[in-house]
N, C-alpha and C positions, 0 to 999 in steps of 0.2 A: 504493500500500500504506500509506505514512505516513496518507492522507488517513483510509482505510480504520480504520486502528490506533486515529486520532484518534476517530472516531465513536463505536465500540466502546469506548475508555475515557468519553468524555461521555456514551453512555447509562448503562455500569457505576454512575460517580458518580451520576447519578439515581437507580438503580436504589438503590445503597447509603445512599444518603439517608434515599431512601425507606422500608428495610428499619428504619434504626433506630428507627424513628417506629412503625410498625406495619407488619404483614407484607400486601402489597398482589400482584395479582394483574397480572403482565407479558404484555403483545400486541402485537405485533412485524407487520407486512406492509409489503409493498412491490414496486415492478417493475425489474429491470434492463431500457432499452432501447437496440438499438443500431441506427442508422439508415444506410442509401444513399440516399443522391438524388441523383440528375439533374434539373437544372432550367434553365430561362433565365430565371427570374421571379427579384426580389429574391438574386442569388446569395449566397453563404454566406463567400465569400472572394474579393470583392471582382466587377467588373463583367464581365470575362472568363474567372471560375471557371466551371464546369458542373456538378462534381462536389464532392462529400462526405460524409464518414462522422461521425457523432458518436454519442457515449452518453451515455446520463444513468443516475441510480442515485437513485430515490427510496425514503424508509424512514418510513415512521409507526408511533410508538409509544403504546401505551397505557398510563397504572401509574394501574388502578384500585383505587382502596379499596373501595368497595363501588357497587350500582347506583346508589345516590345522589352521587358523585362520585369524577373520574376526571379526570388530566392528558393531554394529547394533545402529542404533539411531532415535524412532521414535517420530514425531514430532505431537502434534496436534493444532491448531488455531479452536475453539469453544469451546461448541457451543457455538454461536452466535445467538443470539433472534433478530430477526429485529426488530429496534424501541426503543429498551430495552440499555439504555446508560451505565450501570453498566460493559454491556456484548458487547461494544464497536459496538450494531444494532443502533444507535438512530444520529443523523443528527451531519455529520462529521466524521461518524465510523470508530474513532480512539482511542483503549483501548488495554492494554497488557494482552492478551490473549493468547500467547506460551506457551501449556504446554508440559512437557517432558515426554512422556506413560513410553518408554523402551529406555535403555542406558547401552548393555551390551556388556561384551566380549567371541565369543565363540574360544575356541580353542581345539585342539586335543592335549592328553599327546603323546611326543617323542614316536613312536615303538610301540604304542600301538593303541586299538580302541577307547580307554576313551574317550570320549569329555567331556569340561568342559564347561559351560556355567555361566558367573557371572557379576550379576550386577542388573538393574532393568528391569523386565522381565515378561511376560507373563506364568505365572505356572497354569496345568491345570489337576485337577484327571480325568482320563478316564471314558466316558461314551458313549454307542450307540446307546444310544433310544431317548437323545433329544437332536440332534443338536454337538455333540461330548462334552457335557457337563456332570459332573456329578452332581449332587445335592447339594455337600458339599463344594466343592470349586473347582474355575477358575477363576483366576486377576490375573491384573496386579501387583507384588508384589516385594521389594528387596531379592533376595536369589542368591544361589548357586544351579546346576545341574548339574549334572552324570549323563550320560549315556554311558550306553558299550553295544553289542553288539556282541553275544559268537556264535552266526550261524545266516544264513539265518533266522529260527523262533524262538529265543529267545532273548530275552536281559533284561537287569535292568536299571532302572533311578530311583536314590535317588537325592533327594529336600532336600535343609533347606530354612526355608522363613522366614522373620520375617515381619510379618505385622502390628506392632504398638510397638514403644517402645519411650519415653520420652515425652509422650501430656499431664499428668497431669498437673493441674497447684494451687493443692493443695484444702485446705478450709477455705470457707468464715468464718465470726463468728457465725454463727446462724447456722453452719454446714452443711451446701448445698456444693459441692463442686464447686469453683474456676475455672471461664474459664481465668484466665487472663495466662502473659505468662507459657508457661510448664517450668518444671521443671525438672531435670533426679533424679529421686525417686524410692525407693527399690519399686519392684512390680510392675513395670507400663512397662514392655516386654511382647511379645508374640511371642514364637517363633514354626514354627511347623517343624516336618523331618515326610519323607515318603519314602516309598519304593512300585515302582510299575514295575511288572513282565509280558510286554508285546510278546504274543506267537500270531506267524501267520503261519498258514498256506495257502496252495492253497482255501479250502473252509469254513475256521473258522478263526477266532482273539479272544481271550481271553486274560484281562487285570485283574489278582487280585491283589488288591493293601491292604496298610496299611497308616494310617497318627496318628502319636504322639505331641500331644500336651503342652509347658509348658505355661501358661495363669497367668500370673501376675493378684491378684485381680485390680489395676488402671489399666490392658491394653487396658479396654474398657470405662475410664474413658475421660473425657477432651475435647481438644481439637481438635476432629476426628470426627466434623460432617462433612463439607465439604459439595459440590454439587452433587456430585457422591456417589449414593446410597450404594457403596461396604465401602465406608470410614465408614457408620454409622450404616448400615442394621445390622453388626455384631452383635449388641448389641443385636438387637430383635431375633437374630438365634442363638443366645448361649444361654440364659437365658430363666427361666419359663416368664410367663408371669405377668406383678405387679397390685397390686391390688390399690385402689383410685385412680387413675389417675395421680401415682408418673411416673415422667418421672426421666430421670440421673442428671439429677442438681437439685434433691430432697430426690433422693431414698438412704436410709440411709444402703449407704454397708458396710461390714466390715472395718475396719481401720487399720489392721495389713499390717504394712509397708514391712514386708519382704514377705509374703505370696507366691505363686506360686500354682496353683491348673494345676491338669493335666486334658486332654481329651484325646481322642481314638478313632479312628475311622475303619471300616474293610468293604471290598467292594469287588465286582468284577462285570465286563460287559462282557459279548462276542456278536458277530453275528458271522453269518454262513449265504453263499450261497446256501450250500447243494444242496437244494431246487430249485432252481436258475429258473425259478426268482424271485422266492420268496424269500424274505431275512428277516429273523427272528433276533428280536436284545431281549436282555435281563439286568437290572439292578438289582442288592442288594446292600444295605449298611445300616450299623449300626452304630450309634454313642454313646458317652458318654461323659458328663462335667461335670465336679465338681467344683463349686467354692466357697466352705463354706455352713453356714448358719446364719441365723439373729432371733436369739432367741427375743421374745418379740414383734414380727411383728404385729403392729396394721393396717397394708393396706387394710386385707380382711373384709367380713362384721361380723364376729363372733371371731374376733381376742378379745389380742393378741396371739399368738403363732409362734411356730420355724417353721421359712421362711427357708427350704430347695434348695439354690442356685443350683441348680441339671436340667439336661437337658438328656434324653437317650429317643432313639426310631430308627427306624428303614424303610426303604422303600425299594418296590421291582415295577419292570416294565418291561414290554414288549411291541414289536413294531414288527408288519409285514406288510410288504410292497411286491406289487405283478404289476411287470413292464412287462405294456401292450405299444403295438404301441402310443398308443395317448395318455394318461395318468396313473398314478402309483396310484393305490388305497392301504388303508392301513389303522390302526389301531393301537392306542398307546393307554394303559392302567395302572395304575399303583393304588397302597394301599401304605399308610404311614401312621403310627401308629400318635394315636393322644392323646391328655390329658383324666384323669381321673377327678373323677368330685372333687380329693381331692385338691385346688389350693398349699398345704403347703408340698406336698411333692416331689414339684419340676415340670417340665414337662416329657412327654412322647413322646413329638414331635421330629424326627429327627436333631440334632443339625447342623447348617450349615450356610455360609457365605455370603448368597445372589446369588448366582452365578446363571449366566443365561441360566437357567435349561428352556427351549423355545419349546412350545407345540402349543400356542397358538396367535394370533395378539394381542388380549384385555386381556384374565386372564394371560398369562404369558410369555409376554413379544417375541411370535415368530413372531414378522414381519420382515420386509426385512432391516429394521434400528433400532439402538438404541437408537438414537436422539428425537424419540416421547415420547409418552406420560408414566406415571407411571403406571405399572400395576395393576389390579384388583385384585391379586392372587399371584403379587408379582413373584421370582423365583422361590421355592420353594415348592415339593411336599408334604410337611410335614403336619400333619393332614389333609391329603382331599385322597379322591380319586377321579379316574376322567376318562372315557372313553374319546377319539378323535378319530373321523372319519375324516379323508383327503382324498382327490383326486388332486395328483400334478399334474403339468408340464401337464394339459390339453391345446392340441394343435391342432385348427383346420386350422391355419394360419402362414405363415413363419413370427420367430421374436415376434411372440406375443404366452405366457403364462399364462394360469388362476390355482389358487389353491382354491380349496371349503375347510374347514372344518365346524364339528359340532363338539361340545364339550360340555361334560358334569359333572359336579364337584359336590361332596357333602363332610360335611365335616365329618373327624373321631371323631374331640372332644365331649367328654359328655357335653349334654347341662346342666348335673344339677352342671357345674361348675361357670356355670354364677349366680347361688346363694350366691355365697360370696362376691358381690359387682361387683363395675364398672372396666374396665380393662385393660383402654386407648385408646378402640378403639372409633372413634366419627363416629356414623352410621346416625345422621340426615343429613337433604338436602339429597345430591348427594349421601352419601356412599363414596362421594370423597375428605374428608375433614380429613381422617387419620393422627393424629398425628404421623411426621415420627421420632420424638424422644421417644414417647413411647416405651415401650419393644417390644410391636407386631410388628412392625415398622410401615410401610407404608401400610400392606397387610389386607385385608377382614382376620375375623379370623372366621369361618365357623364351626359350629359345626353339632351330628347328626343331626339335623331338618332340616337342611339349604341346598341350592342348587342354583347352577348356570347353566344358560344354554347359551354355545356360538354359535354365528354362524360367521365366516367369510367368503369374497369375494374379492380374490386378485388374479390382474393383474397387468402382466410385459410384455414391449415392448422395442425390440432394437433396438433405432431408428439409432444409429451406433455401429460399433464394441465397442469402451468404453465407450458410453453415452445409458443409462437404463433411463428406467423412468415408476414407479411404482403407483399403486390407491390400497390399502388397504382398504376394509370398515370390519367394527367389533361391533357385538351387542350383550349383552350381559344381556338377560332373569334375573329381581333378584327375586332366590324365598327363599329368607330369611323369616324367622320364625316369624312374624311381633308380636306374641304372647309373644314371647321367646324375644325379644329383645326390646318392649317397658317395658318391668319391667327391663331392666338395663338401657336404653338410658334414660326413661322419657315418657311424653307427647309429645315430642319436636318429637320422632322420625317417619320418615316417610321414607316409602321402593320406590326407583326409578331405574331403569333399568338405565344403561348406553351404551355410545356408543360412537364411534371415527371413522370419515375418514383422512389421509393419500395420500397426493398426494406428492411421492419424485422423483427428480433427482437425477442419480449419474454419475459422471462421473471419467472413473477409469484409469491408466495410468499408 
C-alpha cells in the first residue's frame, strides 16, 4: 500500500507541475499481473524450488501538451515473489520496489515532420517473424530518436543508445577485476547509432536497417549484472565463448584503459499480404565484434595461445501464416551460423543483446508473460536452427482461445569444439543450473549432435473485457548428445527433459 501511496503522490507532483505551467491532457494505462508456475528449468527460489507465485504492476503515463509534445513515464512495482522478503512477497509486504522502465520526452521539430524522442526509452531493431522483434536488439535503453516521415510509405529513424557506461569498479590485487563502487574510467562506454529505412505499402513493409557500434573494452565489465537478464546477457552475446570455466570476475581481459573496439551490424525484415491470407514474413542479419585479443590464453585445453576477442555470424528466417475461420496455422523457420571447432579464433555465432526474439513458451521465451521462468534457448537464434509448427487463436467457444505448437531445435556449433576443455556451461541435474555469469550466459549451448524437441498447450479466457486469464503448459524433449557431453561435464553429468506450467492473471486498464 505504502509502495502504492508512493506512486500516486509522484504522479500527482507531475501532474501539479504540470498544471501550473499550462493545462495538459493526463493518460494513464497499465497491466496488473499475477503468475503460477511450475517448473524445473532455471527455478525461481533456488535449485530445489518447483513452485511460485509472483506479481508485477506496471503503469504508463502520459501528460500531453499538445500533439506536438508529450512526456511519457513508465512505472513498474515487481516483480514481486510471494513469500520472498528481499522482493517485499514475504509477511508485511513492505519493500521498495518502484522501478522507472521509460522517462522520456517526445516532441515534434517546429514546421516540420521530425519527431524527437529523448530520454529512457524503449529502442527496438525491426523484425517480422518473431513477435516484432529482431535478434540483435530490443530494451529498454537511455538514447535519442529520429524519426521523419517523407510520404505515406517511406521514412527514416536514426537511434543513439548508450547502454553501459561508468560500472567499472577497477582491480583487485590478485587481478580479478573489482565489483566495488564504479568508477568513470577511459573505456568503460558503449554507445551504439542506427539507421532504419521503414517502407509500407498496401501489400508489403520492408525495414532495412544498419547499427554501428563503439564498445569500450570495460563496457561489459563491473557492475551490470543486475536481475534482469538484458543488464548481463550482453556479455555472453558479444563474446566467443571462454574456456575453464572463467567467468568476468576472473577472465583476464585486456587492460588498455583507452581502448574502444567497434561492431557492425546489417539486417533487413519485410512481410507481405500479397497472398492474403496468407502472410509471408522474412528475417536477415549479420553481425561483427571486435574486441582485441589475449595472446598467451591458457583457458582452452591445448593452450596457451592468442585468444581472439572476435564474435561474426549471421541468421536468416521465415514465417507463414495462413488465416482460417477458426484458427491461423503457420510455420516459422530459421538457420544461424554457429562456431567452428577452432575455440581461438573467436566465435561464428551471430552477435547480439539478448532481446526477446519469442518463438516459443519453454526454448524461447514466447509465452503470454515475461515474469516466468528463464529460458531453455534463451533469446536468441544464434547457433541453432529450428522448425515451429503453430496453430493460433483456435476457437470453438466465445472468449476462450487455444495455441498448439511443436518445435524443433538443433544446434549449428561443431561438436569437435568441445575438445579444448570445459566452457561454462553446467549440464548436470536439471540442464537448469547454467551459470548466468558465464560467457554463454544462461542458454543450453547446443551443438551438431544435439536437439530439442518442444511441444506447447496454451489457453486464454476472457473472463471480462480487461481481466484475461491464461494456462500455458511446455515440454520440452532433451536429446542432447549424452556421449558428447559427458567427456566435458564429467561423471557427474546426466541428461533430463524439462518442463513448466503457467497459470496467469492479467488485468489491463
Amino acid at each position: 500500500m505504502k509502495r502504492l501511496c508512493s506512486l500516486c503522490l509522484t504522479l500527482g507532483m507531475l501532474c501539479g507541475a504540470a498544471a501550473t505551467a499550462r493545462a495538459v491532457e493526463i493518460k494513464a494505462k497499465g497491466t496488473w499481473e499475477i503468475l503460477s508456475e511450475w517448473s524445473n528449468v532455471a527455478p525461481l527460489n533456488g535449485p530445489n524450488d518447483r513452485f511460485a507465485t509472483l506479481q508485477r504492476l506496471r503503469t504508463q503515463v502520459e501528460i500531453i501538451s499538445s500533439n506536438a509534445l508529450k512526456g511519457v513515464v513508465f512505472f513498474e512495482i515487481g516483480d514481486t515473489n510471494w513469500g520472498k522478503a528481499s522482493e517485499g512477497g514475504a509477511l508485511g509486504t513492505d519493500a521498495k520496489n518502484i522501478e522507472v522502465r521509460y522517462s522520456y520526452v517526445d516532441w515534434q521539430v517546429p514546421n516540420t515532420d521530425l519527431r524527437v524522442r529523448m530520454g529512457l526509452q524503449p529502442i527496438i531493431l525491426p523484425g517480422f517473424v518473431a513477435s516484432g522483434f529482431s535478434p540483435v536488439f530490443g530494451h529498454d535503453v537511455a538514447g535519442i530518436m529520429l524519426s521523419q516521415k517523407w510520404s505515406d510509405e517511406v521514412g527514416t529513424t536514426f537511434f543513439w543508445a548508450r547502454p553501459f557506461n561508468g560500472n567499472f569498479g577497477g582491480w583487485n590485487a590478485n587481478g580479478s577485476q573489482a565489483n566495488g563502487t564504479p568508477r568513470d574510467t577511459p573505456g568503460d562506454a558503449m554507445d551504439l547509432l542506427s539507421l532504419i529505412v521503414p517502407i509500407k505499402t498496401d501489400v508489403m513493409k520492408v525495414s532495412p536497417w544498419g547499427m554501428f557500434g563503439f564498445m569500450g573494452t570495460k563496457s561489459l565489465m563491473g557492475n551490470i549484472k543486475g536481475g534482469d537478464p538484458a543488464t548481463w546477457a550482453p556479455r555472453a552475446g558479444l563474446y566467443p565463448i571462454l574456456g575453464s570455466g572463467y567467468t568476468f570476475e576472473t577472465f583476464p581481459f585486456r587492460r588498455n584503459t583507452e581502448t574502444h573496439e567497434n561492431a557492425w551490424w546489417l539486417g533487413i525484415t519485410a512481410e507481405t499480404n500479397y497472398f492474403s491470407p496468407l502472410i509471408v514474413a522474412g528475417d536477415f542479419a549479420y553481425g561483427s565484434v571486435k574486441m582485441g585479443e589475449i595472446p598467451g590464453y591458457e583457458g582452452f585445453a591445448d593452450g596457451p595461445g592468442t585468444f581472439k576477442l572476435d564474435r561474426a555470424g549471421w541468421y536468416a528466417a521465415v514465417r507463414a501464416d495462413y488465416a482460417l475461420d477458426w484458427a491461423t496455422p503457420g510455420i516459422i523457420a530459421w538457420y544461424g551460423s554457429g562456431d567452428d571447432g577452432n575455440p581461438y579464433n573467436g566465435s561464428e555465432r551471430l552477435p547480439q543483446y539478448n532481446t526477446p526474439w519469442a518463438v516459443s513458451g519453454l526454448g524461447f521465451g514466447g509465452g503470454w508473460t515475461d515474469i516466468a521462468t528463464w529460458k531453455v534457448l534463451g533469446h536468441n537464434p544464434g547457433g541453432l536452427w529450428g522448425v515451429v509448427l503453430h496453430l493460433k487463436d483456435i476457437s470453438f467457444m466465445e472468449d476462450l482461445k487455444h495455441t498448439l505448437r511443436v518445435a524443433y531445435y538443433g544446434g549449428t556449433n561443431d561438436h569437435k569444439v568441445l575438445r579444448y576443455g570445459y566452457f561454462g556451461n553446467r549440464y548436470a541435474e536439471n540442464l537448469n543450473v547454467n551459470a548466468p555469469w558465464a560467457m554463454n550466459g544462461k542458454d543450453l549451448y547446443l551443438t551438431d549432435k544435439d536437439a530439442i524437441l518442444e511441444f506447447n498447450v496454451n489457453s486464454y479466457y476472457q473472463i471480462y473485457e480487461n481481466l484475461k486469464m491464461g494456462l500455458e503448459l511446455a515440454y520440452a524433449v532433451n536429446m542432447m548428445d549424452s556421449d558428447t557431453w559427458k567427456n566435458v561435464s564429467g561423471a557427474n553429468y546426466s541428461r533430463q527433459d524439462m518442463w513448466s506450467a503457467d497459470l496467469t492473471f492479467t488485468y489491463s486498464f
